[in-house]
mmCIF file as Biopython writes it, N, C-alpha, C and O atoms, coordinates in Angstrom:
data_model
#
loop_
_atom_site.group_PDB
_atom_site.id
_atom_site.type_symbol
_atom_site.label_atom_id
_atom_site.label_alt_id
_atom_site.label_comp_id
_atom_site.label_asym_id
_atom_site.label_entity_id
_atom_site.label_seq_id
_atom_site.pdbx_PDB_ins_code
_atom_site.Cartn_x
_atom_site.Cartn_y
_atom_site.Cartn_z
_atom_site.occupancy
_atom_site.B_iso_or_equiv
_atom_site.auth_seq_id
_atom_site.auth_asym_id
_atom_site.pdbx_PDB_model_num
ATOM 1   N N  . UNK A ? 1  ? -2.288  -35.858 18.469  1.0 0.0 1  A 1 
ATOM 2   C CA . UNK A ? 1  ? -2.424  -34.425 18.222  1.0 0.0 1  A 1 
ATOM 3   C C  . UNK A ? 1  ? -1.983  -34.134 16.776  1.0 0.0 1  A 1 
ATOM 4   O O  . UNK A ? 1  ? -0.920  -34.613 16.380  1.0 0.0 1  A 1 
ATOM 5   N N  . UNK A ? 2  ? -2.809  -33.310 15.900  1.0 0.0 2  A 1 
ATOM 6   C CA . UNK A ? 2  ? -2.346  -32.927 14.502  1.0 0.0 2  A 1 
ATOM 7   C C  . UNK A ? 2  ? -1.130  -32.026 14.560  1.0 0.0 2  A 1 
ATOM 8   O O  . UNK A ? 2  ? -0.745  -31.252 15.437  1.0 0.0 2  A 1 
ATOM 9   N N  . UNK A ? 3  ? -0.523  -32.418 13.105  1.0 0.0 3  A 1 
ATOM 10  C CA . UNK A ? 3  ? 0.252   -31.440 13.452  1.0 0.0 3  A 1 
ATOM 11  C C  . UNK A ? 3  ? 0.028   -30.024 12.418  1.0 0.0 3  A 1 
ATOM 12  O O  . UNK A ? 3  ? -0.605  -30.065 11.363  1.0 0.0 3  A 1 
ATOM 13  N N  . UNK A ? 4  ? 0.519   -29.114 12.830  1.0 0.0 4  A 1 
ATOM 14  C CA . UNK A ? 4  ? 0.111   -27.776 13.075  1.0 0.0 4  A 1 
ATOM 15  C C  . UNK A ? 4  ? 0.555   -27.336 11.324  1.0 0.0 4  A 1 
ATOM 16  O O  . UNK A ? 4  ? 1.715   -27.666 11.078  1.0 0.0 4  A 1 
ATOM 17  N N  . UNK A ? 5  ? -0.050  -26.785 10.340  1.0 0.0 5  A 1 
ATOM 18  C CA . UNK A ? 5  ? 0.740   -26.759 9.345   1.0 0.0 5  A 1 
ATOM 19  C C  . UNK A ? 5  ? 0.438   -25.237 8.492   1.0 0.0 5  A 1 
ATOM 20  O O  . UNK A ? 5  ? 1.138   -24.731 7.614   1.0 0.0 5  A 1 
ATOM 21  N N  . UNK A ? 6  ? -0.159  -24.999 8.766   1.0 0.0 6  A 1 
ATOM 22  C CA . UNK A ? 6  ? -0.721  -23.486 8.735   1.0 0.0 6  A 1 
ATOM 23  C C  . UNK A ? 6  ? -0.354  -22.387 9.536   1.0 0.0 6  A 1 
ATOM 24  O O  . UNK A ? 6  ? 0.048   -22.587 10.682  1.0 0.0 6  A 1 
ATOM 25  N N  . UNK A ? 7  ? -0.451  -21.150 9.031   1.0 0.0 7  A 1 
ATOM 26  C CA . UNK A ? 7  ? 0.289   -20.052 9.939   1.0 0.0 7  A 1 
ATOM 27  C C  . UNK A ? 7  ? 1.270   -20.191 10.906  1.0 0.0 7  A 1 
ATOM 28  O O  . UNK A ? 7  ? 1.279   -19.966 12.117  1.0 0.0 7  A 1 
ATOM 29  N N  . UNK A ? 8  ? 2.160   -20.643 10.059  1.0 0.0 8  A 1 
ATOM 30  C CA . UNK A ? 8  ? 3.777   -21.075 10.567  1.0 0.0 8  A 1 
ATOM 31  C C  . UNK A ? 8  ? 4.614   -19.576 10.406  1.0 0.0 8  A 1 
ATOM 32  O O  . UNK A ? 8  ? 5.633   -19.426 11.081  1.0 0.0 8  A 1 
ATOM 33  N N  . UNK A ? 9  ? 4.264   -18.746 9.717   1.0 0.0 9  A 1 
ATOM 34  C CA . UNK A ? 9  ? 5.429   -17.797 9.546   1.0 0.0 9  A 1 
ATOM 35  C C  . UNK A ? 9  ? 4.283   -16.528 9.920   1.0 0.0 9  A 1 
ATOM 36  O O  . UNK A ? 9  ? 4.471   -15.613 9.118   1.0 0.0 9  A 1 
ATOM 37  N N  . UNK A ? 10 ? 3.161   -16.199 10.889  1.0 0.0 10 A 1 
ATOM 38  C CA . UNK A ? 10 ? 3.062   -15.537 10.836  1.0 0.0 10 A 1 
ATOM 39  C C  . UNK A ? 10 ? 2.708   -15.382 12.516  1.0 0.0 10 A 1 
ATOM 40  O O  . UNK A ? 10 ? 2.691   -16.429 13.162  1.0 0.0 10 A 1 
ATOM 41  N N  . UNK A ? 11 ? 2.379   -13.872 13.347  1.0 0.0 11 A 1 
ATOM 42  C CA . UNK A ? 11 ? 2.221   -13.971 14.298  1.0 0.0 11 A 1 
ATOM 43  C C  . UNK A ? 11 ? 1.545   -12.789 14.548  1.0 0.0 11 A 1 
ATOM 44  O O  . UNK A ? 11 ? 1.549   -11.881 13.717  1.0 0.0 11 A 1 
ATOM 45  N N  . UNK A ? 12 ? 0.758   -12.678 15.981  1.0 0.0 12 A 1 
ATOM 46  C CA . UNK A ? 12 ? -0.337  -11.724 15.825  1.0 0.0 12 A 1 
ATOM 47  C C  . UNK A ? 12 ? 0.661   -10.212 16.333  1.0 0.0 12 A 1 
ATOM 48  O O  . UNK A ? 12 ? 1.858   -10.164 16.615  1.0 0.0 12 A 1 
ATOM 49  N N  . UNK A ? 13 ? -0.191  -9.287  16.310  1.0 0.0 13 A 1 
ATOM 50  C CA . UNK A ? 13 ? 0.206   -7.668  15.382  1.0 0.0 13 A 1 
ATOM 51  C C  . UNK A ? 13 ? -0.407  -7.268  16.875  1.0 0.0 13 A 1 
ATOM 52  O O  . UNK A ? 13 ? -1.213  -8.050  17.380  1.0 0.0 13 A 1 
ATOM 53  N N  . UNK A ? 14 ? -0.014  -5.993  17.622  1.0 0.0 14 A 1 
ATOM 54  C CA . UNK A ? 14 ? -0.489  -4.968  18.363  1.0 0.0 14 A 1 
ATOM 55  C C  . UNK A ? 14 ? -1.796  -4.114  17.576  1.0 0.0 14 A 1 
ATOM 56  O O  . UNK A ? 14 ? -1.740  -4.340  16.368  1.0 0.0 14 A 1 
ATOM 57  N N  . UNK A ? 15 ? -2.882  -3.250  17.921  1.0 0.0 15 A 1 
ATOM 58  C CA . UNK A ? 15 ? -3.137  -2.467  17.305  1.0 0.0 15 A 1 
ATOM 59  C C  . UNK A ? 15 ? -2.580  -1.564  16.127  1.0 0.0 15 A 1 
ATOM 60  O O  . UNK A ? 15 ? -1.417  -1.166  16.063  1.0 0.0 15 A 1 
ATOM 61  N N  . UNK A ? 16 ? -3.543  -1.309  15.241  1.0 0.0 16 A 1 
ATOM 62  C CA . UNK A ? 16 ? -2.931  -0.824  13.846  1.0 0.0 16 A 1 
ATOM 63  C C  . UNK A ? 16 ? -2.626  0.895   14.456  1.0 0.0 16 A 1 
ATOM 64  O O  . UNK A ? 16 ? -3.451  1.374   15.234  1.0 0.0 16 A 1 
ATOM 65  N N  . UNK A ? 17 ? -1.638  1.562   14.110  1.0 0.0 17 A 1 
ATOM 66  C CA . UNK A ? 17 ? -1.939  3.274   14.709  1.0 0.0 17 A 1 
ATOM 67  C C  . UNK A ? 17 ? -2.804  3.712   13.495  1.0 0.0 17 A 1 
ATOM 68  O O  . UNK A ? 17 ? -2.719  3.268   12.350  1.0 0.0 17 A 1 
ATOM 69  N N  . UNK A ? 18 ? -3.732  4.757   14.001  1.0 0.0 18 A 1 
ATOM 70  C CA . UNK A ? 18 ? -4.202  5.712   12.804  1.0 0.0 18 A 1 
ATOM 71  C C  . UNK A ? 18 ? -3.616  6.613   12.025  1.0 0.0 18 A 1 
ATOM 72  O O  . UNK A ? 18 ? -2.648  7.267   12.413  1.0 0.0 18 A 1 
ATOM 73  N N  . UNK A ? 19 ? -4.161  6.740   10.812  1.0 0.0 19 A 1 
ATOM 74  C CA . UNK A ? 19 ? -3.135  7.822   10.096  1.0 0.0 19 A 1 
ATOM 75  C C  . UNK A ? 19 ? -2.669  8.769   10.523  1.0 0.0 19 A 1 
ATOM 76  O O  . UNK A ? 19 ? -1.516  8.958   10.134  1.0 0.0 19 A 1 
ATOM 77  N N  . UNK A ? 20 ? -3.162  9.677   11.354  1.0 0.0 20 A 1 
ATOM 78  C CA . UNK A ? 20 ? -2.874  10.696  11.916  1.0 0.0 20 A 1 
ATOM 79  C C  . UNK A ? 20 ? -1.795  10.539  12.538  1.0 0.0 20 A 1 
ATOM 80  O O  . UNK A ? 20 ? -0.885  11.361  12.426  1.0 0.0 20 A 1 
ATOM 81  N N  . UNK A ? 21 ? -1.666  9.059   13.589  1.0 0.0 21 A 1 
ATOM 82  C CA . UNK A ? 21 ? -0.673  9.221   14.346  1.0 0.0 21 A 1 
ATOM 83  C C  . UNK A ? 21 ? 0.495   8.776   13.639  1.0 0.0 21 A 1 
ATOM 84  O O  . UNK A ? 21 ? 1.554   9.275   14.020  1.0 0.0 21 A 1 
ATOM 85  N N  . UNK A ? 22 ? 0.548   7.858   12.593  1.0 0.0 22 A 1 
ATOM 86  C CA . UNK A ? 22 ? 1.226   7.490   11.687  1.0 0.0 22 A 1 
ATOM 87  C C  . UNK A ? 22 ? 2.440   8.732   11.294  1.0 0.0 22 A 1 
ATOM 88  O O  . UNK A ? 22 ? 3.654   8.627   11.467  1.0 0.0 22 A 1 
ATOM 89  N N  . UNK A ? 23 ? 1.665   9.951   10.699  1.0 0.0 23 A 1 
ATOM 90  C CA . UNK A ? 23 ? 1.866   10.965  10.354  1.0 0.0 23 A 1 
ATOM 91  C C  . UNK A ? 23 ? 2.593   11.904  11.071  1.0 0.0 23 A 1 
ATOM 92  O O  . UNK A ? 23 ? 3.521   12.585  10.635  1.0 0.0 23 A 1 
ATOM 93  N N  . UNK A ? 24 ? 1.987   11.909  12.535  1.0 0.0 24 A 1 
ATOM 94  C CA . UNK A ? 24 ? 2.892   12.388  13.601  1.0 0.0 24 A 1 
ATOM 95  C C  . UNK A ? 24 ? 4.040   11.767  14.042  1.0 0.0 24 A 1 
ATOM 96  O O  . UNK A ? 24 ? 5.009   12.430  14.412  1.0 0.0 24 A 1 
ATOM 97  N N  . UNK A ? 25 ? 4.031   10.539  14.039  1.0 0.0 25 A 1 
ATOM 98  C CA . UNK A ? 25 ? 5.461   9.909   14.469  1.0 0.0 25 A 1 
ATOM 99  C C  . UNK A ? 25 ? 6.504   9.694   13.461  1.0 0.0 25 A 1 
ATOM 100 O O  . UNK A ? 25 ? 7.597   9.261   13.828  1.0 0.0 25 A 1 
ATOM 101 N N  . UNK A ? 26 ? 6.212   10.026  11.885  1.0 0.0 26 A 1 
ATOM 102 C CA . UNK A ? 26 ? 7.146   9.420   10.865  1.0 0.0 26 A 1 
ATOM 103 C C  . UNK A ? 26 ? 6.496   10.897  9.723   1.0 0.0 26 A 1 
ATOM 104 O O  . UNK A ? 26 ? 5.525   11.001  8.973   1.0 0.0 26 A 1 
ATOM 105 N N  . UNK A ? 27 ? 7.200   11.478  9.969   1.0 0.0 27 A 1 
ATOM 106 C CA . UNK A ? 27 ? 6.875   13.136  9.174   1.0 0.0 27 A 1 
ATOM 107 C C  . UNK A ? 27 ? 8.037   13.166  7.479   1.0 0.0 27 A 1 
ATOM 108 O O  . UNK A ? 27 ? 9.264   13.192  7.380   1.0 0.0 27 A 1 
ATOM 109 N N  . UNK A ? 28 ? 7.159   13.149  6.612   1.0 0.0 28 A 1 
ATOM 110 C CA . UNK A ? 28 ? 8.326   12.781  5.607   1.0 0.0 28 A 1 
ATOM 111 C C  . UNK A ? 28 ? 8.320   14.564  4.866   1.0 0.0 28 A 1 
ATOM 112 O O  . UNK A ? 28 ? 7.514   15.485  4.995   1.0 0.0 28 A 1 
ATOM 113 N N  . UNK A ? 29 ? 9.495   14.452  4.165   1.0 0.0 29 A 1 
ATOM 114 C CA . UNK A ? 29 ? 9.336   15.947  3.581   1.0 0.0 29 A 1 
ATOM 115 C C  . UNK A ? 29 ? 8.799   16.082  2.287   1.0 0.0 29 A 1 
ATOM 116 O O  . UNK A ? 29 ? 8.377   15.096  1.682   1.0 0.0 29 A 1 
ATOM 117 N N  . UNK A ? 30 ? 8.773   17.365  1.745   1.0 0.0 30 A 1 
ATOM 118 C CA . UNK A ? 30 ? 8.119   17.280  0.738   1.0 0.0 30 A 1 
ATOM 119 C C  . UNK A ? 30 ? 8.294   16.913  -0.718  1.0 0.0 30 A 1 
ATOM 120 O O  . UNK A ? 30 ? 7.492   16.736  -1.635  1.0 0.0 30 A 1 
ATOM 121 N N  . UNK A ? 31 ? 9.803   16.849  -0.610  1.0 0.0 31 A 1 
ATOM 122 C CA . UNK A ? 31 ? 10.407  16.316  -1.756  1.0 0.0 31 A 1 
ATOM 123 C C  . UNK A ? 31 ? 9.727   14.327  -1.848  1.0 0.0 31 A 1 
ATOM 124 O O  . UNK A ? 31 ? 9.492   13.589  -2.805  1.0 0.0 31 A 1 
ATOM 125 N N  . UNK A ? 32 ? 9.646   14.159  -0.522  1.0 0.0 32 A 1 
ATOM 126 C CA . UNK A ? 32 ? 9.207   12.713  -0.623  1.0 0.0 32 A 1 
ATOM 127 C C  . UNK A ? 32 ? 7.669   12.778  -0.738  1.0 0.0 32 A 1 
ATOM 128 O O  . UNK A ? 32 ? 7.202   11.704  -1.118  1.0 0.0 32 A 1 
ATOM 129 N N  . UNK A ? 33 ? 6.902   13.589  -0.550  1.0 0.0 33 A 1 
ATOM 130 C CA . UNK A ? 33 ? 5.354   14.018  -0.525  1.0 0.0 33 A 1 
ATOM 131 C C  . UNK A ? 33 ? 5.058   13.779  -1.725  1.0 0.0 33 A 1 
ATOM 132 O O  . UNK A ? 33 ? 4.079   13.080  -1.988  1.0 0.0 33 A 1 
ATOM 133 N N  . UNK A ? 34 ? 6.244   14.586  -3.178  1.0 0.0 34 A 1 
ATOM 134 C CA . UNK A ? 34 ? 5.938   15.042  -3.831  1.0 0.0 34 A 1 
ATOM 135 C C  . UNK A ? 34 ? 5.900   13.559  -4.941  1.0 0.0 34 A 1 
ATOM 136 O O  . UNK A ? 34 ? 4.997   13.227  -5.709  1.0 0.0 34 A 1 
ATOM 137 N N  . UNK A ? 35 ? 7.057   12.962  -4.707  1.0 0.0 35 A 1 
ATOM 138 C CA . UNK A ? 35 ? 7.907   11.327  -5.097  1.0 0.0 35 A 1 
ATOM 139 C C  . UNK A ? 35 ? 6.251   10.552  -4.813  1.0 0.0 35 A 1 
ATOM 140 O O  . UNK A ? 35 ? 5.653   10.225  -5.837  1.0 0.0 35 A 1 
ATOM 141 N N  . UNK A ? 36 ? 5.659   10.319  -3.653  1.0 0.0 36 A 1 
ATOM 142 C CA . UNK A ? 36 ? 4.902   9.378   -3.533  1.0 0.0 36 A 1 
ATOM 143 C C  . UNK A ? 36 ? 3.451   10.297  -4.614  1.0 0.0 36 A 1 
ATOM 144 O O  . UNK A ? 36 ? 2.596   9.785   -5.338  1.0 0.0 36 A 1 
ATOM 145 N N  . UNK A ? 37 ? 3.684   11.609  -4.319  1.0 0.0 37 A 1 
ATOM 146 C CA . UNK A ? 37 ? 2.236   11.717  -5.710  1.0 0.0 37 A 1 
ATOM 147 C C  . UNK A ? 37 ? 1.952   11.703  -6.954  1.0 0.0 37 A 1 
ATOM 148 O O  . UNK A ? 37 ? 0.876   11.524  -7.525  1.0 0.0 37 A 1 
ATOM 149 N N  . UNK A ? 38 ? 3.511   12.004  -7.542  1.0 0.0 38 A 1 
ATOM 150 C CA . UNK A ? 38 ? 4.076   11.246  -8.955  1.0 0.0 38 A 1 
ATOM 151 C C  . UNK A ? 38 ? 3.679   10.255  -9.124  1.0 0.0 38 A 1 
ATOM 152 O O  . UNK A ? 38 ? 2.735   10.033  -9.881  1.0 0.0 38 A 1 
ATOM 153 N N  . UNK A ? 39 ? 4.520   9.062   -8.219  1.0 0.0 39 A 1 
ATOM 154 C CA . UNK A ? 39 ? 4.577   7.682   -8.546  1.0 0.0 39 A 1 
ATOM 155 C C  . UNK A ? 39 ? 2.798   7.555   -8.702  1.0 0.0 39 A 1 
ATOM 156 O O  . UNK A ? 39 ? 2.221   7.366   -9.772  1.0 0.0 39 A 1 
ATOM 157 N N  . UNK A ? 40 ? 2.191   7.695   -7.480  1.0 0.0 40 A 1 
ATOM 158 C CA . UNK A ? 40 ? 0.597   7.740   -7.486  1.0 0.0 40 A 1 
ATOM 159 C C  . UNK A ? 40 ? 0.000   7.855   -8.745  1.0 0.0 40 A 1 
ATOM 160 O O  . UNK A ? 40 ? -0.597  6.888   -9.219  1.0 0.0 40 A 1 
ATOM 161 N N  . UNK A ? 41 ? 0.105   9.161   -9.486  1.0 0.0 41 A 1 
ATOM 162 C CA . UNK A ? 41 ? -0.329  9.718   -10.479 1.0 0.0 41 A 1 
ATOM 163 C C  . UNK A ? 41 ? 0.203   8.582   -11.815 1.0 0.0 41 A 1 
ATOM 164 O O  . UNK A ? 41 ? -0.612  8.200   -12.655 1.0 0.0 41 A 1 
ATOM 165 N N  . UNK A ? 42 ? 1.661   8.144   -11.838 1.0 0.0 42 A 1 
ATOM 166 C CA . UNK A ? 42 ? 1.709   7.161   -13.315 1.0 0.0 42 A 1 
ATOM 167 C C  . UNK A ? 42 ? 0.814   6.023   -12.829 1.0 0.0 42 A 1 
ATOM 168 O O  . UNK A ? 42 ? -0.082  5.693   -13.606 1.0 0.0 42 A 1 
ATOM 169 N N  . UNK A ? 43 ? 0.905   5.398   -11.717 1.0 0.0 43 A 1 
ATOM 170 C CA . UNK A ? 43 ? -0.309  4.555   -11.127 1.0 0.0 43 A 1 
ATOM 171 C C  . UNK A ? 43 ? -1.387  4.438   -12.165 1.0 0.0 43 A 1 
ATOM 172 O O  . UNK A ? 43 ? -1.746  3.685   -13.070 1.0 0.0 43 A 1 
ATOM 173 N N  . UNK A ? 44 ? -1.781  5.765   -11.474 1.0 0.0 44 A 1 
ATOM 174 C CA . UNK A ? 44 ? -3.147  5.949   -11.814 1.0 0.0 44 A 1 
ATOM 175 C C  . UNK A ? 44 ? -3.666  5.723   -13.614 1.0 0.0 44 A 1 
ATOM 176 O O  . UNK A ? 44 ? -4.657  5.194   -14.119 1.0 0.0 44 A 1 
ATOM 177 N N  . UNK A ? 45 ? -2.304  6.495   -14.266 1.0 0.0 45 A 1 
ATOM 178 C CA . UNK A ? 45 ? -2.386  6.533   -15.480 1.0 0.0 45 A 1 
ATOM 179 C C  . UNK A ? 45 ? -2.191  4.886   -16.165 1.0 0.0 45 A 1 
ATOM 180 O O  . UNK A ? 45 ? -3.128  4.489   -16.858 1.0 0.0 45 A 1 
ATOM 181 N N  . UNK A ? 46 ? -1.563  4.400   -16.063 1.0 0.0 46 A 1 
ATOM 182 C CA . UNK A ? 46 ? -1.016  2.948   -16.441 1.0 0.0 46 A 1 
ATOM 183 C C  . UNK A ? 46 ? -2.263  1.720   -16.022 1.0 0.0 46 A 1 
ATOM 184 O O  . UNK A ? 46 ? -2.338  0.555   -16.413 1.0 0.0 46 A 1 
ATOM 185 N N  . UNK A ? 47 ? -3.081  2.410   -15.177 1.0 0.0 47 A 1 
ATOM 186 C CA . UNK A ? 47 ? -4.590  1.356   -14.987 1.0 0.0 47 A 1 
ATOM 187 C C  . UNK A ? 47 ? -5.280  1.965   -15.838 1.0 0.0 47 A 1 
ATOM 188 O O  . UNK A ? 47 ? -5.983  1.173   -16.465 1.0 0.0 47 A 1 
ATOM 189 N N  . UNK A ? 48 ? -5.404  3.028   -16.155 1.0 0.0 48 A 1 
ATOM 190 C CA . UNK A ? 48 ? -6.272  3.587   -16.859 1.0 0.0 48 A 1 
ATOM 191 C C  . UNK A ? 48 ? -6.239  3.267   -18.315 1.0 0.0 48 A 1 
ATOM 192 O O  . UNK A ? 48 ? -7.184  2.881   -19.002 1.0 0.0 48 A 1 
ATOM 193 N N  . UNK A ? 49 ? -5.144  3.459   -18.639 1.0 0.0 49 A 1 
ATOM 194 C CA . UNK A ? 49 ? -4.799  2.914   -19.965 1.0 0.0 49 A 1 
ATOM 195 C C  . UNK A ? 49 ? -5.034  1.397   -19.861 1.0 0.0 49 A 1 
ATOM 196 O O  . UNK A ? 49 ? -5.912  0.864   -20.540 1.0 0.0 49 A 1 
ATOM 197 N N  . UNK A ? 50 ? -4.261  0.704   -19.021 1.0 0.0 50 A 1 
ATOM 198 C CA . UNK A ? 50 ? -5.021  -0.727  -19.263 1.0 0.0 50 A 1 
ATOM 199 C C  . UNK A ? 50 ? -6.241  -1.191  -19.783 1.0 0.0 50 A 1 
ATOM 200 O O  . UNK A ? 50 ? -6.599  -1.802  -20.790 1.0 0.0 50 A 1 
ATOM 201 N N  . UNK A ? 51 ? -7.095  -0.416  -18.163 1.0 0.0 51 A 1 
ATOM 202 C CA . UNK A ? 51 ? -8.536  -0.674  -18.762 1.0 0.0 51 A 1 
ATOM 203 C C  . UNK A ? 51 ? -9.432  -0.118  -19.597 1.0 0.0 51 A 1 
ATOM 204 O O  . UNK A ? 51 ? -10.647 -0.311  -19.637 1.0 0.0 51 A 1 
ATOM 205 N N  . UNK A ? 52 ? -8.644  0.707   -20.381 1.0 0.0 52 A 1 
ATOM 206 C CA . UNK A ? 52 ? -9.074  0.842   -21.326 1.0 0.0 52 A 1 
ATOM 207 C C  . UNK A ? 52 ? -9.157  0.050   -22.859 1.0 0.0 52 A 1 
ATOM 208 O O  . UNK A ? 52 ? -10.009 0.012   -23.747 1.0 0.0 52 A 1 
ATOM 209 N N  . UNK A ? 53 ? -7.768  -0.569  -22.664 1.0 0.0 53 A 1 
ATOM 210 C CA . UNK A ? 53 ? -7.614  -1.226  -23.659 1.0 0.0 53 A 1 
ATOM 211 C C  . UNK A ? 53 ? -8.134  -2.738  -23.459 1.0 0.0 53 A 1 
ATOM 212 O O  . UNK A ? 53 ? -8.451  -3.461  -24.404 1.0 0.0 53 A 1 
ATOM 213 N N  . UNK A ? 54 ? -8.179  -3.110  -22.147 1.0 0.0 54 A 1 
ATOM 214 C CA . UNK A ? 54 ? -9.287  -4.323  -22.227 1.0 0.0 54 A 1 
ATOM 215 C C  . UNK A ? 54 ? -10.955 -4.165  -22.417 1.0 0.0 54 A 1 
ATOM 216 O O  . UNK A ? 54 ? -11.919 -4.815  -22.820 1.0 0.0 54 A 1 
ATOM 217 N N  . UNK A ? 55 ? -10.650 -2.964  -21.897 1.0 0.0 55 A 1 
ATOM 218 C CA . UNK A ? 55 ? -12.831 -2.427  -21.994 1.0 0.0 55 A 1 
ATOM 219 C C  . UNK A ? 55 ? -13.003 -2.506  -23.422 1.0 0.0 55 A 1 
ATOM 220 O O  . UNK A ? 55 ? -13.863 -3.277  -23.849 1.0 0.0 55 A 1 
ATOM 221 N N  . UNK A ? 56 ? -12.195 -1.705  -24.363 1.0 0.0 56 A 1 
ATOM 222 C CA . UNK A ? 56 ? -12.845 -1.700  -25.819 1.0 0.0 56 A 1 
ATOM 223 C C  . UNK A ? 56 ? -12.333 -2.342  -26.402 1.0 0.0 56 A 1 
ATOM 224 O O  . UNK A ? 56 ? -12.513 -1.969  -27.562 1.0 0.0 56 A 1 
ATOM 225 N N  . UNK A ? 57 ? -11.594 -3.362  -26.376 1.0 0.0 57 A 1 
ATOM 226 C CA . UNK A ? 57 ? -10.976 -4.806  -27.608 1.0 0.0 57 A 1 
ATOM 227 C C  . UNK A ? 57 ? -12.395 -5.747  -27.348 1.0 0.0 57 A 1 
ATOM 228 O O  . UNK A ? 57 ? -12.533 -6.828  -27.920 1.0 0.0 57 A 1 
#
């Protein structure tokens, strides 16, 4: 028998919940609403600038 050497550290998952319910069971406030659309937003900015500077060099 081989031995087994792959997916050693991992194991299978229940159904994923949907966002919605996600949302209903783990309700964050808005100070944290506001934290995750910041962070989002330099995200957004810091790729942008990247690819920009690889698009036109």
């Amino acid at each position: 028998m081989p031995l087994k050497t792959d997916e050693l550290r991992t194991q299978a998952l229940g159904p994923m919940p949907t966002p919605s319910e996600l949302s209903a069971n783990h309700p964050i406030t808005d100070d944290v609403a506001e934290r995750i659309a910041h962070s989002r937003r330099q995200i957004e900015a810091f790729l942008r600038e990247t690819m920009t500077v690889y698009c036109v060099s």
